[in-house]
C-alpha positions as CSV (number, residue, x, y, z in Angstrom):
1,X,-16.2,10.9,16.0
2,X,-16.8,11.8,12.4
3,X,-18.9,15.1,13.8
4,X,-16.4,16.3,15.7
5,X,-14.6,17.8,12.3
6,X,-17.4,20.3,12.1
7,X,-16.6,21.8,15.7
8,X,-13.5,24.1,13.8
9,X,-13.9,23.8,10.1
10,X,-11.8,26.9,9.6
11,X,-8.8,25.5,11.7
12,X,-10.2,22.2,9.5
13,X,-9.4,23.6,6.3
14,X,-6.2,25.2,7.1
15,X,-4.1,22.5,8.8
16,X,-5.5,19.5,7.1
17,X,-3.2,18.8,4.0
18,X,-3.9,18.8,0.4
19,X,-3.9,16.7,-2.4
20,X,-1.1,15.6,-4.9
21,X,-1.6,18.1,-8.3
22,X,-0.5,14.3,-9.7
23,X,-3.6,12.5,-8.2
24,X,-6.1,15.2,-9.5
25,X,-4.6,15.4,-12.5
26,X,-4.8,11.5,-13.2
27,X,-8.2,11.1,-11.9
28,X,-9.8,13.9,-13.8
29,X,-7.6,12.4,-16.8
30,X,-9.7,9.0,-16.2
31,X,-13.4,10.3,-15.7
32,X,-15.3,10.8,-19.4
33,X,-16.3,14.5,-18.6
34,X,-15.8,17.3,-16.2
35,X,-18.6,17.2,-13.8
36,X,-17.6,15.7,-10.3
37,X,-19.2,14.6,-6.9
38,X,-17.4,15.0,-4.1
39,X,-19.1,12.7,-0.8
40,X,-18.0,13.7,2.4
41,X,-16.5,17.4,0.7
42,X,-16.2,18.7,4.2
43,X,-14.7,22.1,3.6
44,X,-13.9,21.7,0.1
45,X,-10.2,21.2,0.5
46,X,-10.6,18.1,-2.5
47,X,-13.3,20.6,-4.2
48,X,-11.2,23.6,-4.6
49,X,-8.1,21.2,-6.4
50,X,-11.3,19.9,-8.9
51,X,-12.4,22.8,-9.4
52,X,-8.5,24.4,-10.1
53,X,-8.2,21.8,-12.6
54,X,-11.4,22.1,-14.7
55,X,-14.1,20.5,-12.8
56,X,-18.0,21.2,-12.4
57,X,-17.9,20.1,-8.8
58,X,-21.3,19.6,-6.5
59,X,-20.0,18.8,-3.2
60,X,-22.3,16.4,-0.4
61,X,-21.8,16.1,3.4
62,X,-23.9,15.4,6.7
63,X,-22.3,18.4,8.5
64,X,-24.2,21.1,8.0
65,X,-21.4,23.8,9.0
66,X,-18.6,21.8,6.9
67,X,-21.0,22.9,3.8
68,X,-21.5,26.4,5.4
69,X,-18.1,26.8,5.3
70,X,-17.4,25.3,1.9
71,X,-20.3,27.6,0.7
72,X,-18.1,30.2,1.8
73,X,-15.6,29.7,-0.4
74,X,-17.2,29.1,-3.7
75,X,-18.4,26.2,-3.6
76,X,-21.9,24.2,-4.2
77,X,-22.5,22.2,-0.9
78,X,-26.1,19.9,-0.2
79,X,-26.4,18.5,3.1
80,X,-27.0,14.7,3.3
81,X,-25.9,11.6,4.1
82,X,-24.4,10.3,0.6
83,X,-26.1,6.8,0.9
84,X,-29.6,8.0,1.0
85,X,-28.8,11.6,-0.9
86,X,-31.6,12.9,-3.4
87,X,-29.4,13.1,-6.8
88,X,-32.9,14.2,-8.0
89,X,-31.9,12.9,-11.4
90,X,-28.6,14.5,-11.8
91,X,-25.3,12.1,-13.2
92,X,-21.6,12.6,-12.8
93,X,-18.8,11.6,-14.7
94,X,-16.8,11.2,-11.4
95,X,-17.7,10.5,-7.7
96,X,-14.4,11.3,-5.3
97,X,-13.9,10.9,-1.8
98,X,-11.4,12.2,-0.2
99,X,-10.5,11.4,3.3
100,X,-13.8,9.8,4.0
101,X,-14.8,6.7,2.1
102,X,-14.7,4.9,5.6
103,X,-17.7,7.0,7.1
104,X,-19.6,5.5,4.2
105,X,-21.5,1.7,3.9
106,X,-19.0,0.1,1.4
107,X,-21.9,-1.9,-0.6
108,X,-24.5,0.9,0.1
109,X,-22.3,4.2,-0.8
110,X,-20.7,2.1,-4.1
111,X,-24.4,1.1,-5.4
112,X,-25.5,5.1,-4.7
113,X,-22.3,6.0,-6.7
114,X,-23.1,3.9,-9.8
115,X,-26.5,5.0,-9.4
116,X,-25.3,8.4,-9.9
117,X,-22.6,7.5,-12.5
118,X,-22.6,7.8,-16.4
119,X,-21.6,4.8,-17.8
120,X,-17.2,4.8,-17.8
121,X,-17.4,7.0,-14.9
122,X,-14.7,7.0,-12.6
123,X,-15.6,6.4,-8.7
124,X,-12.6,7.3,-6.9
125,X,-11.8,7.0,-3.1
126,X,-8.8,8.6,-1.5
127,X,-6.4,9.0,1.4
128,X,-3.0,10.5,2.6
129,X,-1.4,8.4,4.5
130,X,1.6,9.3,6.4
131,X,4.7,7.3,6.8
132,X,7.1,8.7,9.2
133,X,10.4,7.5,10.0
134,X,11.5,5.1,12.9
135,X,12.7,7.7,14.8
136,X,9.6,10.0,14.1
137,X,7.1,7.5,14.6
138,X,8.8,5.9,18.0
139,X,8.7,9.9,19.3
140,X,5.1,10.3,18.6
141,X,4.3,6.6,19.7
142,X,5.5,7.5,23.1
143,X,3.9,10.9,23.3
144,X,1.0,9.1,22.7
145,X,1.3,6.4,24.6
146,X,2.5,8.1,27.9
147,X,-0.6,10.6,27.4
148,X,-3.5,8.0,26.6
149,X,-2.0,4.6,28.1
150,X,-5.6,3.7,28.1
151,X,-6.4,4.2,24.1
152,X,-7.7,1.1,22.3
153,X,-4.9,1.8,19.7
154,X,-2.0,4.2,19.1
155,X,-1.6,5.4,15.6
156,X,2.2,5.4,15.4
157,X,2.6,2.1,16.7
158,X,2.7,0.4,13.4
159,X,3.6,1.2,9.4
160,X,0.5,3.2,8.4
161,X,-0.3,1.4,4.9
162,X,-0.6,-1.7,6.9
163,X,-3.2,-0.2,9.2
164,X,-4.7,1.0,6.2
165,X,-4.6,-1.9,4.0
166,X,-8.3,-3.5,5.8
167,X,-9.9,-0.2,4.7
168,X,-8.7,-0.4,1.1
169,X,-9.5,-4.5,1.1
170,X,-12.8,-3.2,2.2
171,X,-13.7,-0.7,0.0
172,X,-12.4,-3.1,-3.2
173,X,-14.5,-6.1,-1.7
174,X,-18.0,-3.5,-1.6
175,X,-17.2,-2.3,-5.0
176,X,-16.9,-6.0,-6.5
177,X,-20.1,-6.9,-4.4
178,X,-21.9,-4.4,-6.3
179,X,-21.0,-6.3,-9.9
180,X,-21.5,-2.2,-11.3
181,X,-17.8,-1.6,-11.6
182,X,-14.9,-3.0,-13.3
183,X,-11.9,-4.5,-11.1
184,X,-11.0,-2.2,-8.6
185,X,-6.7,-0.3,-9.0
186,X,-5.0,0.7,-6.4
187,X,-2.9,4.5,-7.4
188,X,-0.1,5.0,-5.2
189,X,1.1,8.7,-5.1
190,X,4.0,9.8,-2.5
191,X,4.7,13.2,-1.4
192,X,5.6,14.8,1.6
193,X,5.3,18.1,4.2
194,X,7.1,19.9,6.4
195,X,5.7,20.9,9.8
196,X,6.5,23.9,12.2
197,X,6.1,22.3,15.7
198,X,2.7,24.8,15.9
199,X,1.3,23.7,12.5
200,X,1.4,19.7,13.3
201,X,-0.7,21.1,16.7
202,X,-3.0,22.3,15.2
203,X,-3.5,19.5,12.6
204,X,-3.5,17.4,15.6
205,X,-6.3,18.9,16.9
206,X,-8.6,18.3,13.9
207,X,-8.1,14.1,14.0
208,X,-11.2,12.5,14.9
209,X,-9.9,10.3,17.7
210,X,-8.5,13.9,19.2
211,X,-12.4,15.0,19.6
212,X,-13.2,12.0,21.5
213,X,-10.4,12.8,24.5
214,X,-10.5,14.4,27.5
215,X,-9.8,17.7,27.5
216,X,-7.0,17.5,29.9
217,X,-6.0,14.2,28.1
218,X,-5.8,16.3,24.9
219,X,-3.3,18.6,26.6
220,X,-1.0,16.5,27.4
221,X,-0.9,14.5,24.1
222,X,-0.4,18.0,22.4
223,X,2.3,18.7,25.1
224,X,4.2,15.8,25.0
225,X,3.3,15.9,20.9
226,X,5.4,19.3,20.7
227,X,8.2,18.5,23.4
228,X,9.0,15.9,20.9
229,X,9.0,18.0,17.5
230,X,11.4,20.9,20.4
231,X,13.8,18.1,20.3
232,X,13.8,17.6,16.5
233,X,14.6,21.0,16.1
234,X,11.3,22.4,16.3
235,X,10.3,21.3,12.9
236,X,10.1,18.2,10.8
237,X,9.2,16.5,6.8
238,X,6.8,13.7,7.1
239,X,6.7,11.3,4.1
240,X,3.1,10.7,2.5
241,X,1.4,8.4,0.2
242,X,-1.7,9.2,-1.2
243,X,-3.4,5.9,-2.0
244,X,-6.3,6.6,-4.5
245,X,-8.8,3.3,-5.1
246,X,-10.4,3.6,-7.8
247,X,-12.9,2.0,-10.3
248,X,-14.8,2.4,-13.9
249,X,-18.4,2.6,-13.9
250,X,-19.8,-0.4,-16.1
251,X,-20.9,1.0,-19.6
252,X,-23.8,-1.5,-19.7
């Protein structure tokens, strides 16, 4: 699953959202300089908000034409899996992840980050989660449903920060493992987007459990995906919240 996001980076980079100028701005405000490590960059969508704000950012993914892409656009890209990367020395006064913390060993990728980390650096893990109405997520439940009635799970089914919550309670529980960090926050930072019926397509396309369908299967989620949004009004705002968990590097 997590190299199917290489197969389109540039449909990657232009439907997947963004950041909160808030989040950025807060962890930037918390890390004791500007140089940052991104893990799992992909095509620098997290980058290119560091780097707007005032950030040295080196960026670090396995997907060789993620980084090619990111290259493209300005940025400094090695290829690598994060947990056995070559820092060849270097230190960072922050290590983010944006969107991809879970692709990482939660012991094994916090050790590498402290490793990498001047002491008070801020390590700091991110996601948006969306949290759509009753009405929007019982549409999209049964879309999904009646197109993959086999799935092992459908994603609208149930409150999104709930699904979420193991993840974060994962993450926390690898960073205390590693006794390197102070107690592990939780940020909370809500936003939302409005979608075009074709935009939230596309996005669609680009969610790793979409590159593991069928192609026929895919079809007819996107089909019975858009026939949903047509009776919305052929558009719709879907509530996020950016959950940011975050940590200090020990300064001994």
């Amino acid at each position: 699953m997590a190299e199917s996001f290489g197969a389109d980076p540039d449909r990657y980079d232009r439907t997947r959202p963004r950041y909160p100028d808030a989040l950025v701005a807060r962890i930037t405000a918390a890390a004791p300089g500007p140089d940052v490590l991104d893990v799992g960059c992909g095509t620098g969508i997290a980058s290119r908000q560091f780097q707007a704000a005032g950030s040295t950012v080196l960026g670090v993914d396995v997907d060789a034409r993620m980084a090619e892409y990111a290259r493209g656009h300005g940025l400094d890209v090695e290829i690598g899996k994060f947990e056995t990367w070559d820092a060849a020395g270097r230190t960072f006064d922050a290590v983010v992840a944006g969107q991809t913390w879970h692709w990482v060993d939660p012991v094994a990728g916090a050790t590498k980050a402290a490793e990498v980390l001047r002491p008070g650096g801020r390590l700091a893990l991110f996601w948006n989660v969306f949290r759509p109405g009753p009405d929007l997520a019982a549409a999209f439940a049964a879309a999904h449903r009646e197109a993959l009635p086999d799935a092992p799970r459908n994603p609208w089914a149930r409150p999104t920060l709930d699904a979420y919550g193991p993840i974060f309670a994962k993450v926390a529980d690898g960073l205390r493992d590693t006794a390197l960090f102070g107690e592990p926050e939780e940020w909370h930072f809500d936003w939302e987007a409005t979608y075009t019926r074709d935009a939230w397509l596309e996005q669609l396309r680009t969610s790793g459990e979409a590159g593991t369908y069928r192609p026929e299967q895919l079809a007819d989620l996107l089909a019975r995906t858009g026939a949903a949004i047509d009776a919305m009004g052929g558009e719709f705002t879907l509530p996020y919240t950016a959950v940011v968990v975050t940590a200090e590097r020990a300064r001994v």
